[in-house]
Biopython code that builds the backbone (N, CA, C, O; Angstrom):
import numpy as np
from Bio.PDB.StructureBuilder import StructureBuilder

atoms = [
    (1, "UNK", "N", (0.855, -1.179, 0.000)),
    (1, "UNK", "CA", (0.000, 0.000, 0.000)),
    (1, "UNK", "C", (0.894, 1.233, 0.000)),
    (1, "UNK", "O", (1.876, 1.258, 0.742)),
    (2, "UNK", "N", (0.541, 2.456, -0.956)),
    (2, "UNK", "CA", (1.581, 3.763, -1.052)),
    (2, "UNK", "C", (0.269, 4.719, -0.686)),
    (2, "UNK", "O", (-0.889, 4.336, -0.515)),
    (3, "UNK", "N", (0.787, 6.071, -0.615)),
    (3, "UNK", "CA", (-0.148, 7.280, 0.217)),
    (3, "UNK", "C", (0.275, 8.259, -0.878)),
    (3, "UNK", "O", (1.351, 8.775, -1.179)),
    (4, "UNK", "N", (-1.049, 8.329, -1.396)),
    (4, "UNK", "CA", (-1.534, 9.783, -2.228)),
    (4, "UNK", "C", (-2.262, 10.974, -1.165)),
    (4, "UNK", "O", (-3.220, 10.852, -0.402)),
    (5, "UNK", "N", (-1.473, 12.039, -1.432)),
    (5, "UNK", "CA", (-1.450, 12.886, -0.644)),
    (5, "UNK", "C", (-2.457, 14.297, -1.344)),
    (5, "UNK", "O", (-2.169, 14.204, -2.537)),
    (6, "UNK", "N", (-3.082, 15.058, -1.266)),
    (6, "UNK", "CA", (-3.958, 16.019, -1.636)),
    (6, "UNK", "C", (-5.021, 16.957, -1.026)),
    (6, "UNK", "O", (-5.907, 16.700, -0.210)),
    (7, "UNK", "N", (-4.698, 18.101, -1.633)),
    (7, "UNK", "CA", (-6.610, 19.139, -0.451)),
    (7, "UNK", "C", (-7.324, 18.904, -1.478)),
    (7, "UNK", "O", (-7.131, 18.717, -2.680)),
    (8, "UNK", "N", (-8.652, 18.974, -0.396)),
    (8, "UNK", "CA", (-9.615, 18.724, -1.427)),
    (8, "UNK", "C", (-10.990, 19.601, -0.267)),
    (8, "UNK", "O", (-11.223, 19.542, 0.941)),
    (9, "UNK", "N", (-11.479, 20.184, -1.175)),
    (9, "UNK", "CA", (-12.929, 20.865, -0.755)),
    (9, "UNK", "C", (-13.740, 19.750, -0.831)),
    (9, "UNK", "O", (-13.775, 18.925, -1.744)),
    (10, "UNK", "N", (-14.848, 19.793, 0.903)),
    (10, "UNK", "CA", (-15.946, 18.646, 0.505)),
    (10, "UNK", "C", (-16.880, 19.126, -0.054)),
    (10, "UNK", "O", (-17.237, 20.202, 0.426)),
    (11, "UNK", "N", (-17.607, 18.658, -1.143)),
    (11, "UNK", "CA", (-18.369, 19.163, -1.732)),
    (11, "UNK", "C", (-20.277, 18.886, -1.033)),
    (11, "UNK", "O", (-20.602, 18.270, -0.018)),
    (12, "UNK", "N", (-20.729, 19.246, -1.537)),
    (12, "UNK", "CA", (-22.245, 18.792, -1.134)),
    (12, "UNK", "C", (-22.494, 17.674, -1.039)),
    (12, "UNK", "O", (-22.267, 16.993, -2.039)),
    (13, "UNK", "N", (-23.141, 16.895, 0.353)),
    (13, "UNK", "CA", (-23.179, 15.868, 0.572)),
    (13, "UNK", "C", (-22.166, 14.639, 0.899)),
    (13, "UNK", "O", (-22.327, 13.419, 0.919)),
    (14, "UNK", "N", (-20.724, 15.735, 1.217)),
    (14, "UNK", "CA", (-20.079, 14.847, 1.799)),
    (14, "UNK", "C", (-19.058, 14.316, 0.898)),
    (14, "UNK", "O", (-18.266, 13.465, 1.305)),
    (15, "UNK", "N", (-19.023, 14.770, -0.325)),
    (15, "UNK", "CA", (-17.890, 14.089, -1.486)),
    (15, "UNK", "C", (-16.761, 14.664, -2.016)),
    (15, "UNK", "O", (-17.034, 15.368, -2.988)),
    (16, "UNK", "N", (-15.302, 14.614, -1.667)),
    (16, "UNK", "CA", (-14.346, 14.591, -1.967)),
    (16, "UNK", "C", (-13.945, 14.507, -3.510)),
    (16, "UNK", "O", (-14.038, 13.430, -4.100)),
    (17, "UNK", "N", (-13.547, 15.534, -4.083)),
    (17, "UNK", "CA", (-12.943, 15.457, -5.768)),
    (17, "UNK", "C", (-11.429, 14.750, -5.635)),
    (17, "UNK", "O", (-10.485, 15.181, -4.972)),
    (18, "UNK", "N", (-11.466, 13.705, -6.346)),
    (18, "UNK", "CA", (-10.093, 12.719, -6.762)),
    (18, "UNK", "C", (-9.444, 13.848, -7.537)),
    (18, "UNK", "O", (-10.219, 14.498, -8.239)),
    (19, "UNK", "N", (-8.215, 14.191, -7.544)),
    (19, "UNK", "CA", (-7.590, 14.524, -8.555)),
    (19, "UNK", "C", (-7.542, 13.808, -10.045)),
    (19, "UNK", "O", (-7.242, 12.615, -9.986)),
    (20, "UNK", "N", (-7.789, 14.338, -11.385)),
    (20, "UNK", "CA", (-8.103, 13.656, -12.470)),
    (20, "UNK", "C", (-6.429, 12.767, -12.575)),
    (20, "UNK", "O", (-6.495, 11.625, -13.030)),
    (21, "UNK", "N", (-5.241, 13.204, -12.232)),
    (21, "UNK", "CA", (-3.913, 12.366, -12.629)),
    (21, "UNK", "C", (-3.875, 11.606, -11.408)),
    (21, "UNK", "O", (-2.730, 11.163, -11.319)),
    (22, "UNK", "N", (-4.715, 11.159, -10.210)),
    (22, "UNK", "CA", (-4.163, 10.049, -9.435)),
    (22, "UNK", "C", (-5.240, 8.976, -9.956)),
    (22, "UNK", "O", (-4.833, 7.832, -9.757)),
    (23, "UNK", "N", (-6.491, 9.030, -10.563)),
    (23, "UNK", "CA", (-7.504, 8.106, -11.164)),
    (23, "UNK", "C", (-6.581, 7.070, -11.517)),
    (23, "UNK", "O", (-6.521, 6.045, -10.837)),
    (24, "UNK", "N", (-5.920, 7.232, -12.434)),
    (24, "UNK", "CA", (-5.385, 5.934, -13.283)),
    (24, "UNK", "C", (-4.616, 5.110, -12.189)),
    (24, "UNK", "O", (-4.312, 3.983, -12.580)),
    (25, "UNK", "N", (-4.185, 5.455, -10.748)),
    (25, "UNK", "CA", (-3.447, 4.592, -10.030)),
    (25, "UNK", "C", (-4.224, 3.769, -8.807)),
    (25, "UNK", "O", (-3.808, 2.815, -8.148)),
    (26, "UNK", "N", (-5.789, 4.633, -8.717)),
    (26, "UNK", "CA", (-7.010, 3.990, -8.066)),
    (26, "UNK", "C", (-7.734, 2.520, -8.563)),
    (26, "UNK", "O", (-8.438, 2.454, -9.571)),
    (27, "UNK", "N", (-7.464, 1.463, -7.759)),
    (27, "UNK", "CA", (-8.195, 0.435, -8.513)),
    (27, "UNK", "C", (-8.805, -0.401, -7.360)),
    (27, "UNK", "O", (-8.600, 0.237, -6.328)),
    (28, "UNK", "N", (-9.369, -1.386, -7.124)),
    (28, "UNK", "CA", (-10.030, -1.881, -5.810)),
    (28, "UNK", "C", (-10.303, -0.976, -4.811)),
    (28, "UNK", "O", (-10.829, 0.136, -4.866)),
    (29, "UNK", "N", (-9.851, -1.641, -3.854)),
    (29, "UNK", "CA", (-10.211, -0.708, -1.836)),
    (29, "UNK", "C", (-9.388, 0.022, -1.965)),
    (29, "UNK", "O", (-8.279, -0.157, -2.469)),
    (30, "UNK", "N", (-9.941, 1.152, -1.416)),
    (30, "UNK", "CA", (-8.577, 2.570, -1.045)),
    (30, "UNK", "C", (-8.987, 2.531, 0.471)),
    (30, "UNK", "O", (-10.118, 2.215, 0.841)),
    (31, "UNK", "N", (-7.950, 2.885, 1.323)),
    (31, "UNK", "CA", (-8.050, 3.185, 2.496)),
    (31, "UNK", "C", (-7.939, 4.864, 2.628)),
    (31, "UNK", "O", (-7.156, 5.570, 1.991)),
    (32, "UNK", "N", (-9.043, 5.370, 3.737)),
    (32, "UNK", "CA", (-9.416, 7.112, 3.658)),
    (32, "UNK", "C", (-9.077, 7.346, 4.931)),
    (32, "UNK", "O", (-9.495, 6.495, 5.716)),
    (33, "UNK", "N", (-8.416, 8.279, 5.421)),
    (33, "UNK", "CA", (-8.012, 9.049, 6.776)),
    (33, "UNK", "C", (-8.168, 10.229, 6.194)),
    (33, "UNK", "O", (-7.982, 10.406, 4.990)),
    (34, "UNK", "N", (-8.512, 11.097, 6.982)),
    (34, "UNK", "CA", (-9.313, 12.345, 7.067)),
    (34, "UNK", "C", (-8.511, 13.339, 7.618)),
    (34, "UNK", "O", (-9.015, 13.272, 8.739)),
    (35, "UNK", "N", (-7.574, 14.304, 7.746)),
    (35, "UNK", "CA", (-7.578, 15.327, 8.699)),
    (35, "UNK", "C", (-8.315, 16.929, 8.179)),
    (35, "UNK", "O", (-8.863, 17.187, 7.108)),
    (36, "UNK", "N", (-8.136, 17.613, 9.091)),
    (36, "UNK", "CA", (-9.539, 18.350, 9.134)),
    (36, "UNK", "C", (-8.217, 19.208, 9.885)),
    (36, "UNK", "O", (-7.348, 18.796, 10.653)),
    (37, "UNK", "N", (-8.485, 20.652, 9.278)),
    (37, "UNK", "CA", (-8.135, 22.123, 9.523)),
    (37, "UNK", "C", (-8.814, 22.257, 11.195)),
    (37, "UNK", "O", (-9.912, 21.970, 11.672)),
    (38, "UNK", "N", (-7.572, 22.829, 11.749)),
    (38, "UNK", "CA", (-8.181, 23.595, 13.331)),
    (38, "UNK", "C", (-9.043, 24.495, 12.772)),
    (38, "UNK", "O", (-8.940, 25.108, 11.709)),
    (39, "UNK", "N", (-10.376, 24.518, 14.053)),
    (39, "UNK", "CA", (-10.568, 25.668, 13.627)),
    (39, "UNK", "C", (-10.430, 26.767, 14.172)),
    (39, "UNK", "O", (-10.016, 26.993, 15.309)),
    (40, "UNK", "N", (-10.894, 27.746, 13.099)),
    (40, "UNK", "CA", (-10.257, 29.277, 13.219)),
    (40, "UNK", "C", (-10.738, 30.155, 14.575)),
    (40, "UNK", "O", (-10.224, 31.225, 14.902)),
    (41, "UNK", "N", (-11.653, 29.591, 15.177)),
    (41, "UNK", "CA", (-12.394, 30.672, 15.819)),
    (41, "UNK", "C", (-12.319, 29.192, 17.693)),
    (41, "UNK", "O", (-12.970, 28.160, 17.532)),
    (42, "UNK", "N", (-11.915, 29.277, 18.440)),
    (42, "UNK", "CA", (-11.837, 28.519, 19.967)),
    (42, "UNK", "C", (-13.209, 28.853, 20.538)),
    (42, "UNK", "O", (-13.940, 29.750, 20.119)),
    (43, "UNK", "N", (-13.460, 28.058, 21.505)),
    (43, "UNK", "CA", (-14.521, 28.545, 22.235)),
    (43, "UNK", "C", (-13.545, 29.279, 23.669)),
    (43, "UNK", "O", (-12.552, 28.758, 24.177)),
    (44, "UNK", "N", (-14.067, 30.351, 24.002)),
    (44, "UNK", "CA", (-13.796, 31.575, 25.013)),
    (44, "UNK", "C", (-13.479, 30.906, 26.447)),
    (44, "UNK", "O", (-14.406, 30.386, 27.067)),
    (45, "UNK", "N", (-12.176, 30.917, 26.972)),
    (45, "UNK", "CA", (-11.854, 29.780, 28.355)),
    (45, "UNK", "C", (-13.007, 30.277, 29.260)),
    (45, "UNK", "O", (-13.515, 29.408, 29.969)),
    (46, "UNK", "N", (-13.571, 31.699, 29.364)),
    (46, "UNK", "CA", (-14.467, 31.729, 30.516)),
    (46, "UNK", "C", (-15.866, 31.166, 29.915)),
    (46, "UNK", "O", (-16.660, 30.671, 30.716)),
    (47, "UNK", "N", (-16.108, 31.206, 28.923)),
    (47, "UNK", "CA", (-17.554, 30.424, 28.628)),
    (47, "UNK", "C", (-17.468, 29.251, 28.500)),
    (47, "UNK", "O", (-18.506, 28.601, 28.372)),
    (48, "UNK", "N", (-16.056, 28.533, 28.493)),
    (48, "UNK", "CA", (-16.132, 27.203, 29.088)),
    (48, "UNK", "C", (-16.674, 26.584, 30.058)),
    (48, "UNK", "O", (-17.407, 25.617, 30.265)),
    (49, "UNK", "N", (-15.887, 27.741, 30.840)),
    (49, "UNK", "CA", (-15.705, 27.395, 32.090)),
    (49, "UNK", "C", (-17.330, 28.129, 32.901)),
    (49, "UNK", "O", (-17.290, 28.384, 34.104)),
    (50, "UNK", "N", (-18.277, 28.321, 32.319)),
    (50, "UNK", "CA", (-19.594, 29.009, 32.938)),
    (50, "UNK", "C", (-20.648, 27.866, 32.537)),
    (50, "UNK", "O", (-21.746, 27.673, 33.060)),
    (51, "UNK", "N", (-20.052, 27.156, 31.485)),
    (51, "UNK", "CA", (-20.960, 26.186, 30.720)),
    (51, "UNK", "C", (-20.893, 24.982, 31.800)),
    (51, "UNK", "O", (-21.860, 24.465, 32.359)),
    (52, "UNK", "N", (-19.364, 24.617, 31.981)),
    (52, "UNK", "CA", (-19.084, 23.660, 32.426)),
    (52, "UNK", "C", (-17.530, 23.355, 33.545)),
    (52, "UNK", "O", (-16.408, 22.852, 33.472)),
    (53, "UNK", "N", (-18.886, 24.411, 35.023)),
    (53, "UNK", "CA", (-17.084, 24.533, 35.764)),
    (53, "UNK", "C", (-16.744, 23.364, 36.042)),
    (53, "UNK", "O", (-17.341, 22.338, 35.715)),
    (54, "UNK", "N", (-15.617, 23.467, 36.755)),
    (54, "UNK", "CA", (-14.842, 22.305, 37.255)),
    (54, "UNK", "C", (-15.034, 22.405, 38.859)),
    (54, "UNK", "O", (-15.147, 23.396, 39.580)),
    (55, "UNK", "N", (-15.031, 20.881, 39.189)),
    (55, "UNK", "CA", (-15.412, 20.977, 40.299)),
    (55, "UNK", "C", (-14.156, 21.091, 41.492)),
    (55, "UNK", "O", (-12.972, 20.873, 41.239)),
    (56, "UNK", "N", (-14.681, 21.474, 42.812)),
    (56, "UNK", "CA", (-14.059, 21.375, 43.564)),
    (56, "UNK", "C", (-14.427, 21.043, 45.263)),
    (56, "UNK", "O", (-15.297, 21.590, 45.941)),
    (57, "UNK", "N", (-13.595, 20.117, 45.623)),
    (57, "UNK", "CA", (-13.532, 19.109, 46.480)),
    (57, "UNK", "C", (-13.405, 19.404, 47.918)),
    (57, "UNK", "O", (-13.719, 18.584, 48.782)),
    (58, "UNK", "N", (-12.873, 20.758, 48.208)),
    (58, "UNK", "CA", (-12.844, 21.180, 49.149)),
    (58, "UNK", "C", (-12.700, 22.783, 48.862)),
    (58, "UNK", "O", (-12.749, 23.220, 47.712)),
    (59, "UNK", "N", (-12.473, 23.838, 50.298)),
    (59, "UNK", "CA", (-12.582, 24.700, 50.391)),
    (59, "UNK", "C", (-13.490, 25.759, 50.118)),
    (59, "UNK", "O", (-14.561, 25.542, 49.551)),
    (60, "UNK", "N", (-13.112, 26.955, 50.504)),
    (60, "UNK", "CA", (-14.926, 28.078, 50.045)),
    (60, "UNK", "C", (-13.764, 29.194, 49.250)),
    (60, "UNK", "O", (-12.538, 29.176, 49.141)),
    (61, "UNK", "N", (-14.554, 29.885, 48.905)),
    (61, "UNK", "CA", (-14.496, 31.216, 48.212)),
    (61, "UNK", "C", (-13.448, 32.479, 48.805)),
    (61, "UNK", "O", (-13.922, 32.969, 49.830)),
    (62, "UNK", "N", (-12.707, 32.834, 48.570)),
    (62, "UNK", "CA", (-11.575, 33.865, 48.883)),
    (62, "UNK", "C", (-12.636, 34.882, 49.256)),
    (62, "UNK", "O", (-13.588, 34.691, 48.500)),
    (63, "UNK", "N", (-12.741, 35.297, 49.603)),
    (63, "UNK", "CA", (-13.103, 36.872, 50.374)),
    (63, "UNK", "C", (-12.365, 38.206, 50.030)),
    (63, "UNK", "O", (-11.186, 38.410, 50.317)),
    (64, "UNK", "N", (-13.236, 39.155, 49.341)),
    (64, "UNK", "CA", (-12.893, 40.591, 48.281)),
    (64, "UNK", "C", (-11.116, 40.861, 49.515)),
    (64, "UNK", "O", (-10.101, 41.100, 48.860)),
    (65, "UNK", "N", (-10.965, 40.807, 50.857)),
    (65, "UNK", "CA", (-10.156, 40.931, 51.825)),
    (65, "UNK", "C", (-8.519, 39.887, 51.355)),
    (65, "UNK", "O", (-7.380, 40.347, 51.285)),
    (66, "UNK", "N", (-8.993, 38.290, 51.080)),
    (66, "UNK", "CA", (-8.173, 37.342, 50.790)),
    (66, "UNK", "C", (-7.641, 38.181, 49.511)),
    (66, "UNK", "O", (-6.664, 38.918, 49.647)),
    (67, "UNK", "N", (-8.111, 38.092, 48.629)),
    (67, "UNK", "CA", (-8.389, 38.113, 47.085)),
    (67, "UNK", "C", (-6.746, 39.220, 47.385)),
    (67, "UNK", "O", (-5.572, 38.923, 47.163)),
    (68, "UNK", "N", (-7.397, 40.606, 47.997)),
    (68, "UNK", "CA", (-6.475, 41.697, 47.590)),
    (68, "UNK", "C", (-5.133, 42.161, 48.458)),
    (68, "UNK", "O", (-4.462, 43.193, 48.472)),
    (69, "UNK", "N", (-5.057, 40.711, 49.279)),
    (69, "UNK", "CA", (-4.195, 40.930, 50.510)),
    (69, "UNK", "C", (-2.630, 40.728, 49.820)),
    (69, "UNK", "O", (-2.427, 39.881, 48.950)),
    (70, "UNK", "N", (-1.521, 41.671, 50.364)),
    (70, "UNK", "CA", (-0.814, 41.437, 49.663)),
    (70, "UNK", "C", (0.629, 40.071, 50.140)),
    (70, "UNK", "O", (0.996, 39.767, 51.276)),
    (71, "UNK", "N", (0.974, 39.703, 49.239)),
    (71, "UNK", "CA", (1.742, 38.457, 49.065)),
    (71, "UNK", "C", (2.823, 38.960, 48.855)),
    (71, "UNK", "O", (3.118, 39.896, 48.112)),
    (72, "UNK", "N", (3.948, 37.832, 50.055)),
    (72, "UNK", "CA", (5.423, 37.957, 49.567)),
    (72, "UNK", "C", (5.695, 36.959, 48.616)),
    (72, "UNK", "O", (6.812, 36.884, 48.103)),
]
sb = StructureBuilder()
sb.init_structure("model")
sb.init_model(0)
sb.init_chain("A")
sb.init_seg("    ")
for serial, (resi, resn, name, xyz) in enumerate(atoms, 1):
    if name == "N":
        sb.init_residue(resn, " ", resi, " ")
    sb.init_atom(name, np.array(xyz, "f"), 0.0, 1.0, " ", f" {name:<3s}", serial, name[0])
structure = sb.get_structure()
């Protein structure tokens, strides 16, 4: 088995254009792996995190006092 390499726009309904010069080397089963472009746009870490906080196991809430106390 060798690896033909190519972009390809999916078209409507899901279908991939063969390049017309790799046809002639297509014959039986082809094996298909897919990768797929990041995308451009993340979802926002705090609307993650409002959707779906993370939990926690112990302790309470810092106090406006904790929060602004200052640290060596």
């Amino acid at each position: 088995m060798y690896a033909i390499e190519f972009k390809s726009p999916i078209q409507e309904g899901g279908f991939l254009k063969i390049p017309e010069h790799y046809l002639p080397q297509l014959n039986g089963n082809v094996k298909v792996i897919i990768f797929t472009e990041e995308p451009t746009t993340s979802p926002d870490i705090i609307d993650r995190l409002m959707e779906s906080p993370l939990p926690m196991s112990e302790g309470k809430p810092l106090s406006r006092e904790e929060i602004y106390e200052p640290r060596i």
